[in-house]
C-alpha positions in Angstrom: -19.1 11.5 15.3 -16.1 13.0 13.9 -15.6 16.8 13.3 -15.2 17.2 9.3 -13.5 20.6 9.1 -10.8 19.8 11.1 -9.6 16.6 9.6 -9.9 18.4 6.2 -8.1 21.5 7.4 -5.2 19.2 9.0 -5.2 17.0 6.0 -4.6 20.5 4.3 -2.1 21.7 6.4 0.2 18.4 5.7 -0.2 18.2 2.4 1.6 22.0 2.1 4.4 20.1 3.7 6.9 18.3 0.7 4.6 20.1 -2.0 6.1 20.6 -5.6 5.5 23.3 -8.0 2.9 21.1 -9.6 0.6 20.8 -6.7 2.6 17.3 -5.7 3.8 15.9 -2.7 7.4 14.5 -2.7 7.8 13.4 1.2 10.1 10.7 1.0 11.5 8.8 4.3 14.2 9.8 6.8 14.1 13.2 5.1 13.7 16.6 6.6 10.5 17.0 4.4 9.0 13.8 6.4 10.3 14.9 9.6 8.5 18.4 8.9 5.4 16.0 8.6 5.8 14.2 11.7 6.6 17.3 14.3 3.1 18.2 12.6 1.1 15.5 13.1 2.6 15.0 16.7 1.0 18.0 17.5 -2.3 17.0 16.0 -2.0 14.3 18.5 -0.9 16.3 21.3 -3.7 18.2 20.9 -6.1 15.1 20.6 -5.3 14.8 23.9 -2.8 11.4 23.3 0.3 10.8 24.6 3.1 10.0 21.8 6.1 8.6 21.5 8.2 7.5 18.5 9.3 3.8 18.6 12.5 1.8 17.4 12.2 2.1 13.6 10.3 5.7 13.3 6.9 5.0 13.4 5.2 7.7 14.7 2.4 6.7 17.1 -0.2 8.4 19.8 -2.1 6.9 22.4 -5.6 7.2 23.7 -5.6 5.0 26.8 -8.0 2.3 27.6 -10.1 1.4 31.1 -8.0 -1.7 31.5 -4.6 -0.5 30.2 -2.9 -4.0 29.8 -5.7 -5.0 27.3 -4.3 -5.1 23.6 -4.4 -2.5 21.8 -6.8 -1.9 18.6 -4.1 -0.2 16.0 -5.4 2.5 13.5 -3.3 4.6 11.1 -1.4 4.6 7.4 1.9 6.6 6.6 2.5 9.8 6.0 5.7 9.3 3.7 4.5 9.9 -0.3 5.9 8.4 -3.6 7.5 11.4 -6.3 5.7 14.2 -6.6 2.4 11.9 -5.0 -1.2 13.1 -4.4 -2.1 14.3 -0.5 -4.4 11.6 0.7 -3.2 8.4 -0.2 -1.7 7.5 3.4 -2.3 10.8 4.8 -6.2 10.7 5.2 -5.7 7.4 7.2 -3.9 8.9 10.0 -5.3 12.2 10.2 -8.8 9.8 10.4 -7.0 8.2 13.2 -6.1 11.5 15.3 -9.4 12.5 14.6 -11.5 10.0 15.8 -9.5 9.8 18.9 -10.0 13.5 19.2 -13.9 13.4 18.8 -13.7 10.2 21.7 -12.1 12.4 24.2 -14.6 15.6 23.1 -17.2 13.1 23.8 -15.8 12.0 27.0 -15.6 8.3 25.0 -13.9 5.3 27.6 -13.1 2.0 26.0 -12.1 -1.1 27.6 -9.2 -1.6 25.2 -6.6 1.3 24.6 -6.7 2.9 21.2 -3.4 3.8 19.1 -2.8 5.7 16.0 0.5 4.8 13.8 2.0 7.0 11.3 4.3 4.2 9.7 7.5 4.7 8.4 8.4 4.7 4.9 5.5 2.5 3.3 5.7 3.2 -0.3 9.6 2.5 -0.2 10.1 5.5 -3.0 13.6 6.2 -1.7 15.2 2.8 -0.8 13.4 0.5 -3.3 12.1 -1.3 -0.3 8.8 -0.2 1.3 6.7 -1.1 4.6 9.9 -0.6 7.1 7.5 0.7 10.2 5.0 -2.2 9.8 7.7 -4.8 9.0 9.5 -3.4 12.5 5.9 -3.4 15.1 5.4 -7.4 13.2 8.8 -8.4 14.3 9.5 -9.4 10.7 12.5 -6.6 10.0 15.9 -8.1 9.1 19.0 -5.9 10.1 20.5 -7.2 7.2 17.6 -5.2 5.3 18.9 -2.2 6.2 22.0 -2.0 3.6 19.1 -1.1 0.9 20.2 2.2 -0.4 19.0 5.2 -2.0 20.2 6.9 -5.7 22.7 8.4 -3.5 24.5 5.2 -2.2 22.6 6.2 1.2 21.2 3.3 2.9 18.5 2.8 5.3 20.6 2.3 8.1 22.5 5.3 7.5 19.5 7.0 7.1 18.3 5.9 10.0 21.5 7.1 11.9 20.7 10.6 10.5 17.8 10.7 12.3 18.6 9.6 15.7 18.0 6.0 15.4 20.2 2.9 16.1 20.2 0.3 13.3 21.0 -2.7 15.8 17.4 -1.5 18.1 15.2 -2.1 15.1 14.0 -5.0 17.4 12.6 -3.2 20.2 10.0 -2.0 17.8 8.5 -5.6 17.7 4.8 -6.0 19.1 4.5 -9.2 21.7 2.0 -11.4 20.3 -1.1 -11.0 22.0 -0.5 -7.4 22.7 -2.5 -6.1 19.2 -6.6 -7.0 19.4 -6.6 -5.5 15.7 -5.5 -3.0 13.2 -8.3 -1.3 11.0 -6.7 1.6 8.6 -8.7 4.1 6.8 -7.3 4.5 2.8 -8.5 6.0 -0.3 -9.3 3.2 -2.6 -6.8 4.4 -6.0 -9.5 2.9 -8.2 -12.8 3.7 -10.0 -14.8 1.1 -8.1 -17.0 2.9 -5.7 -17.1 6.2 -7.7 -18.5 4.0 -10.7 -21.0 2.9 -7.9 -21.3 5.9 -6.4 -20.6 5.1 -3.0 -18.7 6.8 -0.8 -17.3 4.4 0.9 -16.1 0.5 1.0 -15.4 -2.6 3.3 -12.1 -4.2 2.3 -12.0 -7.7 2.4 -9.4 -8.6 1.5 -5.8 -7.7 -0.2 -4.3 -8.9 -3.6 -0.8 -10.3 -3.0 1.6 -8.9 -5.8 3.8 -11.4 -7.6 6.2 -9.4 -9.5 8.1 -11.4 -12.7 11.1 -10.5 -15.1 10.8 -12.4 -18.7 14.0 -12.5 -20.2 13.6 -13.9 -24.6 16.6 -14.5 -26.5 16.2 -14.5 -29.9 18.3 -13.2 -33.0 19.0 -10.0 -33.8 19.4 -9.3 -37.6 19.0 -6.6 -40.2 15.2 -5.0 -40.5 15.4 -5.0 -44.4 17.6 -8.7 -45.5 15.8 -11.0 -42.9 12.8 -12.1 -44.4 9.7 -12.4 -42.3 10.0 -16.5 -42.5 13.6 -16.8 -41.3 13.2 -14.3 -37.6 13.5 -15.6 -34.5 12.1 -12.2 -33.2 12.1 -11.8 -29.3 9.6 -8.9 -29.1 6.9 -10.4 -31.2 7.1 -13.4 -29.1 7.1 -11.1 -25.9 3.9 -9.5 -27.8 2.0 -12.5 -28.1 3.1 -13.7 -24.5 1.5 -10.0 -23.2 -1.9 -11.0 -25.0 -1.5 -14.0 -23.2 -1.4 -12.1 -19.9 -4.4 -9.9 -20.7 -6.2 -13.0 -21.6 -5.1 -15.2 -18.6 -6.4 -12.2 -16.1 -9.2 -11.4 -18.0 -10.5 -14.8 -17.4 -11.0 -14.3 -13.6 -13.3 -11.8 -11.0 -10.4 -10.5 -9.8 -7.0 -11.1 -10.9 -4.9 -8.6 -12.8 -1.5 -8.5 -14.7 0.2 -5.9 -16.0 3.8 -5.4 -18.0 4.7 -2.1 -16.8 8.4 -2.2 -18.1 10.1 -3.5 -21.5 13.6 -2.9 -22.7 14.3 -4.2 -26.1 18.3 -4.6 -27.3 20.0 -3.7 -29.3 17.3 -1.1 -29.9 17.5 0.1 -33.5 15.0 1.5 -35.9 16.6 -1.0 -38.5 17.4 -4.3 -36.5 15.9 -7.0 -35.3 15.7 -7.2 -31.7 18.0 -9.8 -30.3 16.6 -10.0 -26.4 13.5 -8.8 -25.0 13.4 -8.0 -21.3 9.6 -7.4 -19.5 8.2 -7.2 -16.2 4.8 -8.9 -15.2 3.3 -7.2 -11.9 0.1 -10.3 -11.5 -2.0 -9.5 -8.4 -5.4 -11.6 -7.1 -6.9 -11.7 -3.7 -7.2 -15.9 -4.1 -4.2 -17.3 -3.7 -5.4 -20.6 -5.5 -6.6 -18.5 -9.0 -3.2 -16.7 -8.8 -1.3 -19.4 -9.2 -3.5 -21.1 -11.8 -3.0 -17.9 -13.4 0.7 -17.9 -13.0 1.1 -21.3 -14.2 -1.3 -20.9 -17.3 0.7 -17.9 -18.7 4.1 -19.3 -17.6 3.1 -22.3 -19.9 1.7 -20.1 -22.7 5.2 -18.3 -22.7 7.0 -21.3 -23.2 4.6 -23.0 -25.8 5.1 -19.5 -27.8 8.8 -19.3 -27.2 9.2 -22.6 -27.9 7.0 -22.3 -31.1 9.5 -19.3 -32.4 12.4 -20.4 -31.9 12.7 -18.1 -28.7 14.8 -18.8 -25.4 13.2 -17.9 -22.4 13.8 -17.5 -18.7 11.2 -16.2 -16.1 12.8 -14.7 -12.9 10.8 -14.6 -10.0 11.0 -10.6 -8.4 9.0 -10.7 -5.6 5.9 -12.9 -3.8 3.8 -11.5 -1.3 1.1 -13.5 -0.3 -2.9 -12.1 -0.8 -4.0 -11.0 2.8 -8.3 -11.5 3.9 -9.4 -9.2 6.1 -10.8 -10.5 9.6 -14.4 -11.3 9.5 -15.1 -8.9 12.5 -13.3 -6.2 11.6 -15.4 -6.7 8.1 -18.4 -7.0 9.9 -18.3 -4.5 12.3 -17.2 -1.6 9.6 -20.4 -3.1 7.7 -22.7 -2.1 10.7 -20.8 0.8 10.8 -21.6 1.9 7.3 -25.2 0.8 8.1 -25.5 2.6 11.1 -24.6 5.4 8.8 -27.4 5.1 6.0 -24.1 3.6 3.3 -24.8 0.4 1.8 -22.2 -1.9 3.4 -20.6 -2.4 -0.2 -17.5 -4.9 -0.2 -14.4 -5.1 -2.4 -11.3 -6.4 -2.6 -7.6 -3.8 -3.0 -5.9 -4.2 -5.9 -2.9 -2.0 -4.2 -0.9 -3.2 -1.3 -1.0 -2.0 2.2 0.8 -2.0 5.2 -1.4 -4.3 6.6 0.4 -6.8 4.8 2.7 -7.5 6.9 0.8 -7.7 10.3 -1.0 -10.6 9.6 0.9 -12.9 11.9 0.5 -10.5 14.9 -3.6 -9.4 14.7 -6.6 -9.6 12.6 -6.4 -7.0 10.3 -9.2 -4.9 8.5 -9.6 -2.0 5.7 -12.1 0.4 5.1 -12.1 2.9 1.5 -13.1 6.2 1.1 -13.6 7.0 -2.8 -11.2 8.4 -5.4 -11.9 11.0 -7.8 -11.5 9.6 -11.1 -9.7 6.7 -9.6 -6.2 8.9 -9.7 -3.3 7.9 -7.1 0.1 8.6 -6.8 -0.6 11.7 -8.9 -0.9 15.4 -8.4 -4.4 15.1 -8.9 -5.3 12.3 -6.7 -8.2 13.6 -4.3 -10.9 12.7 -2.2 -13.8 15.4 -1.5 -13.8 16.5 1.9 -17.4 14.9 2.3 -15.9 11.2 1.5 -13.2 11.9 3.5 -15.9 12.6 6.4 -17.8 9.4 5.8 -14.8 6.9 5.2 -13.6 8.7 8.8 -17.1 8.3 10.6 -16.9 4.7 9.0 -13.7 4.2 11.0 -14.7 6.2 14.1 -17.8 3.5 14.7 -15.1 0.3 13.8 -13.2 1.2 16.4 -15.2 2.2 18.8 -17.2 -1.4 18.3 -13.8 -3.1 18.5 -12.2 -1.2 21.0 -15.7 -1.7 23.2 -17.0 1.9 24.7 -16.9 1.0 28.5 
């Protein structure tokens, strides 16, 4: 089992690094705040008895070596990079769970067949560059050079950026796993939502992750003055867009699982006294089913247009972004359900609304998730937090995964 004061107190001891005045974390990639961070954690893992190394594209990782040392590895781990002025465990607590339980092994004088590695990946939440997930994109092979011109507010790009730091832009490929070389990656997160506190559980098996398909409606309509155009004779963009965003809430609200949300609006020309001309949203529609999201896409794509069309609206839907929904491997499921039963939990399972680095390893290992609960369901906030206690069981949760996929020799 794993030792509870220590992962809290190391947990601590990161999140003092990149803090704000407001009890936030701003710990942003290729920064000297998240280089701080890793020379810290490296000596977590230095003394968790790993060796560690820092690989082609930054990730940060330690090792705990295995009886037969060309077996494939079992992966644990998160990031340790933060969104603005972010809370200290989302990403943090998954790869301070990872030193940890690699710390308690060797205490305990643990052998596994298969060798045992914890990642801190680089830039996840893609805060800085608009464009997240860089270390797991780089270990699944999947990184594009050309990727690398994505820039900061400062014209600073991740190449650059990379430079700074002592890397070379054109080795981003030598971060790529061989397939065949991972067995599986399991990663320890808070959950960001108000499922198992409503439940009050302290922790959940993951099965699976909603893919996020991000949308821009554009609606032209015509603008005119607020006072001469009577109600009858508007072709009103934003009422249109308002009846479109019911539409949404319906659609979503339809399913188990599937949620939309418009998160961004800008309205031109943006006078008290005129009628809007154009109407520009965003639509951010997640489900772990890839069949129900696109029923869902396609029922409130049509609704748009039967209401546009019904107004006298123009519309155009721009597709953002697509990333398929992820399921969780079956083992990895399973054995973090004996795990939590082992443990006296109820093997509760749920899906992630949020996306995870996991993501994007899909096509090199199964992949797995296990939650630890969130206070009030707050993320990416000052007040996110997790009680040491839940950090402790989501941690012993992991410890026995691992252990059951890695195989104690």
């Amino acid at each position: 089992m794993i030792n509870p004061d220590r992962l809290w107190e190391r947990l601590m001891r990161l999140g003092e690094i990149g803090k704000q005045e407001s009890g936030g974390i701003t710990r942003l990639s290729f920064t000297p705040e998240e280089r701080a961070a890793k020379d810290l954690v490296r000596s977590f893992m230095l003394e968790a008895g790993l060796s560690v190394r820092e690989d082609a594209v930054g990730n940060l990782i330690g090792r705990w070596e295995g009886r037969n040392p060309e077996a494939p590895v079992v992966l644990v781990g998160s990031h340790i990079d933060s969104v603005f002025n972010g809370g200290n465990f989302d990403g943090p607590l998954g790869v301070m769970a990872g030193v940890e339980i690699l710390h308690a092994m060797q205490e305990q004088n643990i052998v596994t067949e298969h060798p045992i590695e914890v990642i801190a990946f680089t830039d996840e939440e893609g805060t800085r560059f608009s464009y997240g997930m860089i270390g797991s994109r780089g270990i699944a092979g999947i990184l594009e050079r050309s990727e690398l011109v994505h820039s900061d507010k400062d014209g600073i790009s991740i190449e650059e950026a990379m430079r700074q730091n002592g890397l070379d832009p054109d080795a981003i490929g030598e971060a790529a796993r061989p397939k065949g070389s991972v067995k599986a990656y399991v990663e320890l997160h808070i959950e960001q939502g108000k499922v198992l506190e409503s439940r009050n559980l302290s922790v959940g098996v993951v099965n699976g992750v909603a893919g996020p398909l991000w949308m821009k409606f554009i609606l032209e309509g015509e603008a005119g003055h607020a006072g001469a155009t009577p109600m009858t004779l508007r072709r009103d963009p934003l009422a249109a867009a308002a009846e479109i965003m019911l539409a949404i809430e319906q659609e979503a609200g339809q399913t188990d699982a599937a949620v939309g949300t418009v998160g961004q609006m800008q309205v031109f020309p943006g006078g008290v006294n005129i009628i809007p001309g154009r109407v520009e949203f965003s639509l951010d529609l997640r489900d772990v089913d890839q069949s129900i999201l696109d029923r869902v896409e396609a029922q409130i794509v049509s609704r748009a247009e039967h209401i546009c069309e019904k107004r006298g609206i123009a519309l155009k839907v721009e597709l953002l972004q697509r990333i398929p929904p992820v399921i969780c491997s079956e083992e990895i499921q399973q054995a973090a359900r004996n795990a939590c039963e082992s443990l006296g939990f109820e093997p509760f399972t749920m899906p992630s609304g949020a996306g995870h680095d996991c993501m994007q390893l899909t096509g090199l290992c199964p992949v797995g998730m296990i939650f630890a609960r969130s206070q009030k369901g707050i993320s990416h906030n000052p007040a996110e937090y997790t009680t040491k206690e839940d950090c402790a069981d989501g941690a012993n949760v992991l410890y026995k995964t691992v252990l059951s996929l890695a195989v104690e020799a």
